[in-house]
C-alpha positions in Angstrom: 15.4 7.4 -76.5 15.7 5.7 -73.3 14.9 7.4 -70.1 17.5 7.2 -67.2 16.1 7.2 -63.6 18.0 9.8 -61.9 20.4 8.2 -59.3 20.3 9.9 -55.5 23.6 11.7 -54.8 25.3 10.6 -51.6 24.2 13.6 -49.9 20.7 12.7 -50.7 21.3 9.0 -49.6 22.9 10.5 -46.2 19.8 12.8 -45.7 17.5 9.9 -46.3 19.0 7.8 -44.0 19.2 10.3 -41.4 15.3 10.2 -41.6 15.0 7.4 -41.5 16.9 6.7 -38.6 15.1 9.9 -37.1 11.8 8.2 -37.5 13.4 5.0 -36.1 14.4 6.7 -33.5 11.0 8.7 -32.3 9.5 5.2 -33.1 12.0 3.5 -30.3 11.6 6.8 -28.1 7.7 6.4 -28.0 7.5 3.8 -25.3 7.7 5.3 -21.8 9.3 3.1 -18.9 8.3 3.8 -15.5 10.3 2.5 -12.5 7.5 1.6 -9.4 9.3 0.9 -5.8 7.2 -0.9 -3.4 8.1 -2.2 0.1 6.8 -5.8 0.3 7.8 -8.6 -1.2 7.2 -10.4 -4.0 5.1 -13.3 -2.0 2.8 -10.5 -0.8 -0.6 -10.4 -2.4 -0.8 -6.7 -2.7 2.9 -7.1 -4.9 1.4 -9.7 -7.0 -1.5 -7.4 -7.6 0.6 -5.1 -8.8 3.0 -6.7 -11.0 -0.5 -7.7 -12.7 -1.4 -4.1 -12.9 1.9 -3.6 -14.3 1.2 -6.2 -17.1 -2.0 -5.5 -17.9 -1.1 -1.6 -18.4 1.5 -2.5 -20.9 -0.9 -5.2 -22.8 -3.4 -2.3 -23.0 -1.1 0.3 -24.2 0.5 -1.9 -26.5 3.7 -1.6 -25.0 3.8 2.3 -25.1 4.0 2.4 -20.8 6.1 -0.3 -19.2 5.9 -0.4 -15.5 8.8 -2.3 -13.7 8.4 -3.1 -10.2 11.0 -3.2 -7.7 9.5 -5.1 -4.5 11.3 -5.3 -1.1 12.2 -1.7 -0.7 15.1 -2.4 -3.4 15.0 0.3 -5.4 13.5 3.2 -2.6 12.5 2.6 1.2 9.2 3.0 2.6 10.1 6.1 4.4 10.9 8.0 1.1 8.3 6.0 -1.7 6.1 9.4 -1.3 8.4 12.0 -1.9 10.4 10.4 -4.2 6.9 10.4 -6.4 6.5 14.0 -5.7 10.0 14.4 -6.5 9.5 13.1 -9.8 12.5 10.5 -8.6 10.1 7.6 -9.2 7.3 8.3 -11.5 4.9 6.1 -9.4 5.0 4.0 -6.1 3.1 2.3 -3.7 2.8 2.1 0.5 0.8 2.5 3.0 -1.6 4.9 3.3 -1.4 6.3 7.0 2.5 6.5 6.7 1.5 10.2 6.2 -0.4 10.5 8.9 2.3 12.9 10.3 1.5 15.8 7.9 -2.1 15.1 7.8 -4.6 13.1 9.8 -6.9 12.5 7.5 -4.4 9.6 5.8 -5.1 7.8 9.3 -8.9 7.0 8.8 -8.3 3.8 8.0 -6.4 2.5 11.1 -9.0 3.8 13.8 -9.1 1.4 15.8 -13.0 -0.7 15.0 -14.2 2.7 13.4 -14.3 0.0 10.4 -13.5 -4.0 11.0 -14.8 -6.0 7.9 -14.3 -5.7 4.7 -18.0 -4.1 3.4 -17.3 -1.4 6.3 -13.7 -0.9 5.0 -14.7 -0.4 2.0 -17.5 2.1 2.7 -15.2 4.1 4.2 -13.3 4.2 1.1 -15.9 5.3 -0.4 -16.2 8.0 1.8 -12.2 9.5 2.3 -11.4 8.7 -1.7 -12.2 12.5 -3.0 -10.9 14.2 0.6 -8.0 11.9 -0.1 -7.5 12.6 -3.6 -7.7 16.4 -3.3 -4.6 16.6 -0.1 -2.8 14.1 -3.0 -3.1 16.7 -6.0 -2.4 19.6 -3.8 1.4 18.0 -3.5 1.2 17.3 -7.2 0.2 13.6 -6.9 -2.4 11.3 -8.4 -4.2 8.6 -6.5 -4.4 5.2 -8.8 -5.7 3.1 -6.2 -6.0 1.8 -3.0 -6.1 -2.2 -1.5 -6.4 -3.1 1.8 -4.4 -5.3 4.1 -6.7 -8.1 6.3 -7.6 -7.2 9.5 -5.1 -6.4 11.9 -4.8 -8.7 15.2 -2.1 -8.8 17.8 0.7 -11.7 17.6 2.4 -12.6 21.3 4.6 -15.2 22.8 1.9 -15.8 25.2 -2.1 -16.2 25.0 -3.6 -12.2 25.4 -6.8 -12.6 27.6 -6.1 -8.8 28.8 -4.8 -5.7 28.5 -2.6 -5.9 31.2 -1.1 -8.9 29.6 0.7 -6.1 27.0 1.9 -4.1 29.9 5.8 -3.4 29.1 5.9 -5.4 26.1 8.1 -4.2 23.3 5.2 -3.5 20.6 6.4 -3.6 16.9 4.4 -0.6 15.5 4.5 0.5 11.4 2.3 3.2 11.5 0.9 6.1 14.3 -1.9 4.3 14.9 0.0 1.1 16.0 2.4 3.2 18.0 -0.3 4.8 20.0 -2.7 1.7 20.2 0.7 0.0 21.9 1.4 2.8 24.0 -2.3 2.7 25.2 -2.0 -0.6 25.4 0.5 -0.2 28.0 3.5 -1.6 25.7 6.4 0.1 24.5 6.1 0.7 20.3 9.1 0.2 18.1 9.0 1.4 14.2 9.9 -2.1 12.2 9.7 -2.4 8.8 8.1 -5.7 7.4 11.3 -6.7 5.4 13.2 -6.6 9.4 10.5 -8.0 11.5 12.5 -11.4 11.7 15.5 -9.6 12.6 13.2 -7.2 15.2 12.2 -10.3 16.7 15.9 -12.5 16.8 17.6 -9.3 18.2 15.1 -8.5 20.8 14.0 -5.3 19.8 10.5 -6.5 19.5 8.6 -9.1 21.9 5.2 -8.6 19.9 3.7 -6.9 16.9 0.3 -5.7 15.2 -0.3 -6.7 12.2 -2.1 -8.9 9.8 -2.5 -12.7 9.5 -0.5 -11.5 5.6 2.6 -10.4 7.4 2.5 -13.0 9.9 2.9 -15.8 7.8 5.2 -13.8 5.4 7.5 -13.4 7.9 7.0 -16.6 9.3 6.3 -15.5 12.8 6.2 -19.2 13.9 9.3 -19.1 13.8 9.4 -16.2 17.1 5.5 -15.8 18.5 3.0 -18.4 19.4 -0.1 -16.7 19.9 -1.6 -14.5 17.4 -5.1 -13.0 18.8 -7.6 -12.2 15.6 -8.9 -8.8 17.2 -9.9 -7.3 13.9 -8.7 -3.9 14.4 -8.5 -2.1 11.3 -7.9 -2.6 7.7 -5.0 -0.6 6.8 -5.1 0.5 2.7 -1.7 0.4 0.4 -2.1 2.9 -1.9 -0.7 3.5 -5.3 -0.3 7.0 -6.3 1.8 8.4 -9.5 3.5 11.8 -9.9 1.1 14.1 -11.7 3.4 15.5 -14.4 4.4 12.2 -15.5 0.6 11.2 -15.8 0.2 14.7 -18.1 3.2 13.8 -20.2 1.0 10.1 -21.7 -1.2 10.6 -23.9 -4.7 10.6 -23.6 -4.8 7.0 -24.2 -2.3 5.8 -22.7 -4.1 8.1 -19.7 -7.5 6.3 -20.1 -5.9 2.7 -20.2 -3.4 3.6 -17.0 -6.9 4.5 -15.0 -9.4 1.2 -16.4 -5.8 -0.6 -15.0 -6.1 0.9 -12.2 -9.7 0.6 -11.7 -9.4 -3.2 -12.3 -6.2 -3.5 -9.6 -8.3 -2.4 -7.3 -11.5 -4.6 -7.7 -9.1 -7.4 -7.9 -6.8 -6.5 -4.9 -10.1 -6.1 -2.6 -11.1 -9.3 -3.5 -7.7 -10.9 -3.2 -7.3 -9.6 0.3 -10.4 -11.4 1.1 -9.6 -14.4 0.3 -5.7 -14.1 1.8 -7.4 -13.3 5.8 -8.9 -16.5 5.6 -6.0 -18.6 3.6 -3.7 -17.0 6.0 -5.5 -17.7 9.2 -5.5 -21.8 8.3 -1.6 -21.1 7.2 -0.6 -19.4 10.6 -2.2 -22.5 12.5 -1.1 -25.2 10.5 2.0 -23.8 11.5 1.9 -24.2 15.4 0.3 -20.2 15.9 -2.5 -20.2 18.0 -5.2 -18.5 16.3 -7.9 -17.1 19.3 -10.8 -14.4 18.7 -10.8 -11.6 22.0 -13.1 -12.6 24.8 -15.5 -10.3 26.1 -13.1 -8.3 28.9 -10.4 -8.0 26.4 -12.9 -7.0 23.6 -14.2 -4.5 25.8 -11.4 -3.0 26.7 -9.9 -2.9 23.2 -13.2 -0.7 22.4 -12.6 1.7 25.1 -9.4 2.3 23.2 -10.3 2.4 19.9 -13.6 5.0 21.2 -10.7 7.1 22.6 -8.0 7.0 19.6 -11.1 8.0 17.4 -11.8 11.3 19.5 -8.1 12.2 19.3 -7.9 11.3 15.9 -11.1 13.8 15.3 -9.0 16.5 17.1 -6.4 16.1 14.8 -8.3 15.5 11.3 -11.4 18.5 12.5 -14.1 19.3 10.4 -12.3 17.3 7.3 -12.1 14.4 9.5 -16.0 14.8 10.6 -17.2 15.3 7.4 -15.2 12.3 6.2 -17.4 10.1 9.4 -20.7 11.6 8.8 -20.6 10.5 4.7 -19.4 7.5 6.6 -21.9 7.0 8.9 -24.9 7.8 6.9 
């Protein structure tokens, strides 16, 4: 007798294709897509440094966390990147670190003026804010991923700078407190620009001079407006990428520990990156008609009586946080 294989019913076809599609589905669903604003463009070495993070994070997972980047201050401005993380808007971003200087000091160590010049001190003082950092971070349910810094910062003129009182009433392009009240020390009048509207700053009049580094100079092509761009070294100002806590919980452990060695590597790489761009970017500016000059002596000295000043205040501001943070420096 011959033995029949029972057939499925069309019920039972319908409830296997529903799990099947189910499992197709979860399968599809697994993958998590984050959206990154950032406010520089995509010529800028710190965005190329992160659209490699971005890759590498989805090579490692194996495609289970896509990062896209949206450069230029498309997708959110500067102003809001932070709480638009801590929002949960955006489940990660990146800008600069002492834009939050305004709620707490201690986001301004970094743009003292010559508390740390070169790159070995900028990075030992990194070493010493990261856990303070950190900590204000997760209290506003945020994660710090990592931190690169800009070159050095100088001052860029339409004339040679020899003094202070060759600043005195200029219109000062400023990003950051630190800028604004270096400039209003300085004896110049500060003005918040964005880097995406510096050539516009500059073509309307709102600006006559900015500080910044020899990056933005040439990526806004400030032959095009300034002539002079004094290399006075100032500070090395950190972006910082930082993702919303919750999202970070919601990846697996994995995906967790692949996010972080990213990270990690993003960082060794941007440090090293921005290294080599202060020195590509100083032979760009000149071979483009900027006159390049290091501060003499009277203008050195006077920048240092400044920055020795702006430190105190910025002490008053960041207290015993802000001491402890020099002393681990200063060791």
């Amino acid at each position: 007798m011959q033995t029949r294989t029972p057939r499925l019913t069309f019920t039972a076809m319908l409830s296997a294709l529903g799990l099947s599609a189910t499992l197709l589905a979860s399968s599809v669903q697994a993958a998590t897509t984050w959206d990154m604003p950032t406010p520089y463009g995509d010529k800028t070495f710190h965005t190329e440094n992160i659209r490699e993070f971005a890759k590498e994070v989805a090579e490692a997972s194996a495609g289970e966390l896509q990062i896209t980047v949206h450069s230029n201050g498309s997708l959110i401005k500067h102003p809001e990147i932070k709480n638009a993380v801590r929002k949960g808007l955006v489940p990660i971003g990146e800008l600069i670190m002492s834009r939050l200087a305004n709620e707490d000091a201690l986001f301004e160590v970094d743009s003292v003026p010559f508390l740390a010049t070169n790159y070995d001190e900028a990075w030992k003082l990194w070493q010493a804010s990261k856990q303070a950092l950190s900590t204000k971070l997760e209290a506003q349910g945020l994660q710090l991923l990592f931190a690169v810094p800009w070159p050095p910062q100088g001052i860029y003129t339409k004339f040679p700078v020899n003094q202070i009182e060759d600043l005195a009433g200029v219109k000062m392009r400023a990003y950051n407190e630190s800028s604004e009240t270096l400039a209003v020390l300085l004896g110049s009048v500060p003005t918040q620009v964005e880097v995406p509207d510096i050539p516009t700053a500059f073509s309307t009049g709102r600006v006559d001079a900015m500080i910044t580094s020899p990056s933005t100079g040439v990526n806004s092509k400030a032959w095009d407006f300034l002539s002079d761009f004094n290399h006075a070294q100032l500070w090395l100002p950190k972006n910082m990428v930082i993702v919303n806590a919750k999202a970070f919980k919601r990846l697996d452990a994995d995906t967790q520990a692949k996010l972080l060695k990213a990270a990690e590597t993003a960082e060794q790489r941007g440090w090293e990156m921005s290294r080599q761009e202060t020195a590509k970017m100083l032979d760009e500016l000149k071979a483009n008609g900027i006159k390049v000059s290091e501060p003499n002596a009277d203008l050195t000295s006077d920048l240092k009586k400044v920055g020795a000043q702006m430190e105190q205040n910025w002490l008053e501001n960041a207290g015993a946080e802000g001491q402890a943070v020099l002393d681990a420096y200063r060791q």
